[in-house]
C-alpha positions in Angstrom: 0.0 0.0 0.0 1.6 3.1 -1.0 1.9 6.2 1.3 -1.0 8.3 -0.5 -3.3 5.1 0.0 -2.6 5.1 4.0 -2.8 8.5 4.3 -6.5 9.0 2.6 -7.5 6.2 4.6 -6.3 7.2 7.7 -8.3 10.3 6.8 -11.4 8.1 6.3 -11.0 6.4 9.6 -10.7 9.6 11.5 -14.3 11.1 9.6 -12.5 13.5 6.9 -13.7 11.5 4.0 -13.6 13.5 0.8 -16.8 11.8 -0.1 -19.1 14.3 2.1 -17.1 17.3 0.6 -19.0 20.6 -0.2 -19.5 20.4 -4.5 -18.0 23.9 -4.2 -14.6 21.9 -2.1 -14.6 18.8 -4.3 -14.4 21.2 -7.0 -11.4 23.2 -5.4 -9.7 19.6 -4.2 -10.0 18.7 -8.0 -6.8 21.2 -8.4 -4.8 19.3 -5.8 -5.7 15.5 -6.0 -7.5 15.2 -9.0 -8.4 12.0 -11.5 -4.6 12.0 -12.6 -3.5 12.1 -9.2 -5.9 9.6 -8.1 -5.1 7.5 -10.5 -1.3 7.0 -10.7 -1.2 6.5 -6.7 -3.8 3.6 -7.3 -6.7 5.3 -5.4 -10.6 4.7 -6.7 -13.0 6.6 -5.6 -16.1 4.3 -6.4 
């Protein structure tokens, strides 16, 4: 499991989970940790 992997789901375990974001924040996030970003650590957001 990489180090992007932990982290988000260490984030999911302590109730941060991207999933409830704000359209307006998942739209900001986008910049940051987008699809291509997502996708070359392995992460799905499904």
């Amino acid at each position: 499991m990489s180090k992007t992997v932990k982290h988000y789901d260490m984030l999911i375990e302590e109730n941060n989970d991207p999933v409830y974001d704000s359209e307006e924040m998942k739209e900001y996030m986008k910049k940051w940790d987008g699809q291509s970003f997502s996708k070359h650590n392995g992460i799905r957001f499904d």
